[in-house]
TORLO-733303 format. One record per residue (C-alpha): residue in one letter; chain; y, x, z. Coordinates in nm, 3 decimals, padded with zeros to 5 digits, always signed. Layout:
res:chain:py:px:pz
A:A:Y:X:Z
...
END
This chain:
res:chain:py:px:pz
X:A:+19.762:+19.491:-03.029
X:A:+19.649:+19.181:-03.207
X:A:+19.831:+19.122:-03.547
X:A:+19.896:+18.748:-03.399
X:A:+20.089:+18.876:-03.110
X:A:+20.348:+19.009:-03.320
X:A:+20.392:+18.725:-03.497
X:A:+20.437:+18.518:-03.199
X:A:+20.664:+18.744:-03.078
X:A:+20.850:+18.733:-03.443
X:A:+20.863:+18.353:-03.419
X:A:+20.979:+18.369:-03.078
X:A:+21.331:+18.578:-03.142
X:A:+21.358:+18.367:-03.448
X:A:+21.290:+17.997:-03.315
X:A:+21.383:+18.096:-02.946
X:A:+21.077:+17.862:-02.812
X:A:+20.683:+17.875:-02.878
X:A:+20.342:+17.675:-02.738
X:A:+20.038:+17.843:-02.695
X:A:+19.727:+17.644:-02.656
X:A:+19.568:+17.601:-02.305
X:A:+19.836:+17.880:-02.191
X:A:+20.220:+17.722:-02.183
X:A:+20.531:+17.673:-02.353
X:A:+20.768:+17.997:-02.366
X:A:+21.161:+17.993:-02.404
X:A:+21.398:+18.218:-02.431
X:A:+21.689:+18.154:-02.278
X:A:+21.943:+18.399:-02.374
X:A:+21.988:+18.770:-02.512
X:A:+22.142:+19.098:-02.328
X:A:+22.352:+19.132:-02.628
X:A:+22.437:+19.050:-02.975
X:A:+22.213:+19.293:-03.122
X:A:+21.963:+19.331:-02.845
X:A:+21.609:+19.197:-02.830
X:A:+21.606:+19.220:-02.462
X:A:+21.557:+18.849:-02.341
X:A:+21.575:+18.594:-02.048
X:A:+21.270:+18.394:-02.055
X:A:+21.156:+18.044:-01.917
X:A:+20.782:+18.010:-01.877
X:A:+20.558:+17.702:-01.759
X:A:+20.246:+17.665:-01.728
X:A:+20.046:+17.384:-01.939
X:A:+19.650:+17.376:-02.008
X:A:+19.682:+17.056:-02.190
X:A:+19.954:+17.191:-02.442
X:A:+19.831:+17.251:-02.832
X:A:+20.031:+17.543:-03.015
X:A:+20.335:+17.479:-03.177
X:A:+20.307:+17.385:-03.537
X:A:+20.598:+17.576:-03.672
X:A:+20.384:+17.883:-03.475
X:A:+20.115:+17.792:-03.757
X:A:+20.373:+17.779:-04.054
X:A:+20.526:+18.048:-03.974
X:A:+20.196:+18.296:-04.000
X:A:+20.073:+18.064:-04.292
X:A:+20.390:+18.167:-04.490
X:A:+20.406:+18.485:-04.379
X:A:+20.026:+18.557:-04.459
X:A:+19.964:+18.379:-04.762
X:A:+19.672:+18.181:-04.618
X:A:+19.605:+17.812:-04.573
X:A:+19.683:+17.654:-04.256
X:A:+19.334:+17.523:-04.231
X:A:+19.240:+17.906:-04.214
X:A:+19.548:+17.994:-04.004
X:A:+19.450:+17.704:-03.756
X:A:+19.095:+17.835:-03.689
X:A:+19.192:+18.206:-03.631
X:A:+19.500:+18.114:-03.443
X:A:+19.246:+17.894:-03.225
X:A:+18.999:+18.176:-03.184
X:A:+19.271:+18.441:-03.061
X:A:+19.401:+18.263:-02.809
X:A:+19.075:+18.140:-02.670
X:A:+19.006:+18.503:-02.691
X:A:+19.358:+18.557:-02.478
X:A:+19.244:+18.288:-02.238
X:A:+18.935:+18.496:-02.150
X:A:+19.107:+18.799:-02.133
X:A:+19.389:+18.667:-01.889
X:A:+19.084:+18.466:-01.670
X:A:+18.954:+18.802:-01.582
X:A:+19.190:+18.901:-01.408
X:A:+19.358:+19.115:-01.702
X:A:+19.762:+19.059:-01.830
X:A:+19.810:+18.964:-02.179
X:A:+20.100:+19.109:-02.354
X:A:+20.333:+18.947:-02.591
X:A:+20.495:+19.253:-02.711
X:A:+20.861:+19.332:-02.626
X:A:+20.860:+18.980:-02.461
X:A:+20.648:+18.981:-02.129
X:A:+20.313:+18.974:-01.963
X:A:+20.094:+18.674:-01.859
X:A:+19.838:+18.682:-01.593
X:A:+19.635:+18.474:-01.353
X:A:+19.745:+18.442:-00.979
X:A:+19.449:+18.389:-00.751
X:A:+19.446:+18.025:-00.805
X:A:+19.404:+18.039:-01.132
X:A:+19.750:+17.971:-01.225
X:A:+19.936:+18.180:-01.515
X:A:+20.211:+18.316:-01.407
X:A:+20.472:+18.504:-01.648
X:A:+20.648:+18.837:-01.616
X:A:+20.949:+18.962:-01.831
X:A:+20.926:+19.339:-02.005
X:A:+21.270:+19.385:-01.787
X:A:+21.080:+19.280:-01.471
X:A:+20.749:+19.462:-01.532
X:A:+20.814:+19.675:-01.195
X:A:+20.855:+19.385:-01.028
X:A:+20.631:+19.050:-00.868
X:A:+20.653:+18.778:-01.126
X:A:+20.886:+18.506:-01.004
X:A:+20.871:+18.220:-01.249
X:A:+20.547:+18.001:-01.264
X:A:+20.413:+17.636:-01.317
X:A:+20.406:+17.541:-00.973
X:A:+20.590:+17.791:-00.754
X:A:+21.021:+17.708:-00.783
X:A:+21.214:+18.003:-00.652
X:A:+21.336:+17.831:-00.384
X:A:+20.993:+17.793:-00.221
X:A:+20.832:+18.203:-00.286
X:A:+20.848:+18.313:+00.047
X:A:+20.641:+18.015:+00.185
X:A:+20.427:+17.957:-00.049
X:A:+20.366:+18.375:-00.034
X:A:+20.276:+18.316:+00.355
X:A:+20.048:+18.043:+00.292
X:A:+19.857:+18.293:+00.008
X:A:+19.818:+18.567:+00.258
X:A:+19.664:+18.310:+00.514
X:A:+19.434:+18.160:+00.239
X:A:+19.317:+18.504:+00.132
X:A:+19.272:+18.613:+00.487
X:A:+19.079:+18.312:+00.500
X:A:+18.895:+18.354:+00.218
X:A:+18.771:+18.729:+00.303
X:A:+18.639:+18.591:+00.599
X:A:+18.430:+18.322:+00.486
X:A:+18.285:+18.542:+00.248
X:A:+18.242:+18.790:+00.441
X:A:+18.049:+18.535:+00.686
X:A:+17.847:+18.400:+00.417
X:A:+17.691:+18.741:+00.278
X:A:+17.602:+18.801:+00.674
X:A:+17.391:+18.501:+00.667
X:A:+17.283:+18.545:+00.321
X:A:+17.133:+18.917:+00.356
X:A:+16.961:+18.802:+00.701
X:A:+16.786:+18.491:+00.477
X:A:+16.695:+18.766:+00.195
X:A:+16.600:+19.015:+00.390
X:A:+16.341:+18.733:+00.589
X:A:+16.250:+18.575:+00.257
X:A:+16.183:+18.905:+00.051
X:A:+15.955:+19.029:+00.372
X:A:+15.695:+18.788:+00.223
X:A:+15.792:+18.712:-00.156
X:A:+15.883:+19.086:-00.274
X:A:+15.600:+19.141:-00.442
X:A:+15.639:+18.795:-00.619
X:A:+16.003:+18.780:-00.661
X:A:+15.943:+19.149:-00.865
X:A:+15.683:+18.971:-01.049
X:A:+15.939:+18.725:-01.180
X:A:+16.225:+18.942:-01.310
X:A:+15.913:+19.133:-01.543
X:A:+15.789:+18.794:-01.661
X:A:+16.163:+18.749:-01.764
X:A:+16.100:+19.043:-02.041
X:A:+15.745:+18.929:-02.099
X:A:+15.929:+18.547:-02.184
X:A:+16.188:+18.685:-02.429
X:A:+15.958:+18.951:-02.593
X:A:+15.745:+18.675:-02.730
X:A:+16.006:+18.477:-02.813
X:A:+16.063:+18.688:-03.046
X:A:+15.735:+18.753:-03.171
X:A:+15.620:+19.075:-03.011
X:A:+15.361:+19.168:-02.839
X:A:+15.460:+19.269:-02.487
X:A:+15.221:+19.463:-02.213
X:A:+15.382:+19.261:-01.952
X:A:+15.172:+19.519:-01.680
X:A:+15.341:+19.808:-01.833
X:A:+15.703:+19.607:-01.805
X:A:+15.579:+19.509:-01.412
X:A:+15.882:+19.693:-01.220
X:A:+15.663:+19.730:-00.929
X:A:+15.877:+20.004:-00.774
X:A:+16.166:+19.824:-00.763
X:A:+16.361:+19.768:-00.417
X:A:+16.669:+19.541:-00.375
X:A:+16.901:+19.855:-00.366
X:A:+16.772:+19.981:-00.648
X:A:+16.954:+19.962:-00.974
X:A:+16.898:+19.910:-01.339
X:A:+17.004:+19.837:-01.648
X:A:+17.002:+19.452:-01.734
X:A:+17.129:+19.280:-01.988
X:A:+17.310:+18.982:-01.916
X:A:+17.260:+18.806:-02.285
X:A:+17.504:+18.519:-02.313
X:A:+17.421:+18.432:-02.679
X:A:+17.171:+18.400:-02.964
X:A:+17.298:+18.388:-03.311
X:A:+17.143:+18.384:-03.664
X:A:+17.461:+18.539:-03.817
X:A:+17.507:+18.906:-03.851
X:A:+17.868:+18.892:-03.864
X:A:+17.886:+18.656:-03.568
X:A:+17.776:+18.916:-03.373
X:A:+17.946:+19.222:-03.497
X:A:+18.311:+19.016:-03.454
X:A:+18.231:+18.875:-03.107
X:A:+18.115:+19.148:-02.945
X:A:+18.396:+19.383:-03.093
X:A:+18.628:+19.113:-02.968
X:A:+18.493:+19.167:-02.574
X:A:+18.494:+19.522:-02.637
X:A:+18.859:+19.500:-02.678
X:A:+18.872:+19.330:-02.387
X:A:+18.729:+19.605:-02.193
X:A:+18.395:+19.456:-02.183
X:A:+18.082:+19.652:-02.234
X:A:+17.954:+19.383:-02.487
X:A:+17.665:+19.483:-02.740
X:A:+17.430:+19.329:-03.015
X:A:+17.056:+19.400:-03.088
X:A:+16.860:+19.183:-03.350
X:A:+16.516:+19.047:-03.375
X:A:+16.310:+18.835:-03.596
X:A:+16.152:+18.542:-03.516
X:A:+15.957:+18.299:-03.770
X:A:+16.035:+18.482:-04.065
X:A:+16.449:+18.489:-03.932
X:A:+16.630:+18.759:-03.805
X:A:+16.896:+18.683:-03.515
X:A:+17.088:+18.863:-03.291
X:A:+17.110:+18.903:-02.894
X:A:+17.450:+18.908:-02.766
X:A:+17.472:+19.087:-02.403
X:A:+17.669:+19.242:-02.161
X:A:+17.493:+19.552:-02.081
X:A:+17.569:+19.672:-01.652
X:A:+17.356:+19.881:-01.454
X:A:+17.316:+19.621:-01.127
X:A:+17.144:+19.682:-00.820
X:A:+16.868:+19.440:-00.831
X:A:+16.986:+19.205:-00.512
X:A:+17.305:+19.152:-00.757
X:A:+17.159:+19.029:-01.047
X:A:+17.167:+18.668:-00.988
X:A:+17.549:+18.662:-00.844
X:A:+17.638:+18.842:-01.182
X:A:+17.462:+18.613:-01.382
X:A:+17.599:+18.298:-01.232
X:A:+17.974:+18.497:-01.230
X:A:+17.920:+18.548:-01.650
X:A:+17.777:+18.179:-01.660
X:A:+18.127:+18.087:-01.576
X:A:+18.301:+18.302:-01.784
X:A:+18.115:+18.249:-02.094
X:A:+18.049:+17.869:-01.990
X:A:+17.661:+17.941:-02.099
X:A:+17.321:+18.011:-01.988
X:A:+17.261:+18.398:-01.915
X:A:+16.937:+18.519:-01.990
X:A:+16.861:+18.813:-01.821
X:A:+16.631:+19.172:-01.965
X:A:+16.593:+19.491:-01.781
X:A:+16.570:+19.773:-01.996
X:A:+16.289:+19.968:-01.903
END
């Protein structure tokens, strides 16, 4: 648990009402008891709210640091939480609740008394209207399944007629992709070594999916510990180039090699970033 969380969840019980930016304003309606910390809470959803200031005051006094400083890690945490909860993972605000992302993309919030339960309160779904708006889910997602599952028909049929006469090429391409990035950085690469020319569609390697290039070594130790905490398999490796020496940040996933370009274009989105992509030979 992040040291921020239970500080929010400090300046919650004391101030009864908090903002976190991008994610939604949190109140807490009553207690069980007069000495219990068991709560009712209000949620709604905002992405255009900023975090409360007294939020920011609050960990400034009780830290001993600026604001300014308080401001940029408070920032960097939630963006952090943002990520997290966009994966499809709950963020927990201790002894309070748990947010997480319906399949539309909208947070919804659960209470620690209801965590056995479907979540009930959200941005745009009023009690009076679950069950119908529940139906119309279903139908969407039924929906969805079968587009999808329509669309991967076609698009193996056009892969499998394309790759009849650009294999050969195609594998060509994803071993100039390590040829490209080992003389970026300066090496000297055998790119007919590299040449996966026993590669199939179905078979599977491991790629890395880098998603950033940094100069700063503690840049990359604190962001990629920060995924890993996620439950991301997120690692660095460094390089030099001209005299400097920077840092690959990747997600390392063994991937059969007909998936590689849907995972890059799904961690394009997520990191909102160009994905370079090395197979590790």
């Amino acid at each position: 648990m992040n040291k921020f969380d239970s500080y929010i969840t400090d300046y919650l019980y004391e101030n009864r009402e908090v903002a976190l930016e991008k994610i939604g304003y949190i109140k807490i309606i009553s207690f069980a008891g007069p000495d219990s910390r068991q709560a009712s809470v209000d949620y709604i959803f905002d992405k255009k709210i900023t975090t409360s200031t007294g939020l920011v005051e609050y960990i400034s006094e009780k830290t001993g640091k600026n604001k300014s400083l308080v401001i940029a890690d408070l920032e960097s945490h939630l963006k952090g939480v943002r990520e997290f909860i966009n994966i499809g993972k709950p963020y927990e605000i201790p002894q309070i609740g748990f947010i997480k992302a319906n399949n539309s993309g909208v947070y919804e919030f659960t209470p620690v008394s209801e965590i056995n339960t479907k979540p009930v309160k959200t941005a745009t779904q009023p009690l009076a209207q679950t069950s119908a708006k529940s139906s119309r889910t279903v139908v969407q997602i039924i929906s969805l399944i079968i587009a999808i599952a329509i669309l991967s028909g076609l698009g193996w049929q056009a892969y499998q007629a394309l790759s009849k006469k650009t294999k050969e090429a195609d594998m060509n391409t994803v071993a100039s992709a390590d040829t490209v990035s080992a003389a970026d950085t300066g090496k000297t690469t055998d790119t007919t070594a590299q040449q996966p020319t026993g590669y199939s569609p179905d078979d599977s390697v491991n790629v890395r999916y880098i998603f950033e290039v940094t100069a700063s070594g503690l840049r990359a130790r604190t962001r990629t510990a920060q995924l890993k905490g996620f439950g991301n398999n997120a690692l660095y490796d460094s390089f030099v180039n001209n005299s400097t020496k920077r840092y690959d940040l990747y997600i390392l996933q063994k991937t059969k090699i007909a998936d590689t370009l849907r995972i890059k274009d799904s961690l394009a989105k997520f990191f909102m970033r160009d994905i370079t992509l090395k197979i590790e030979q």
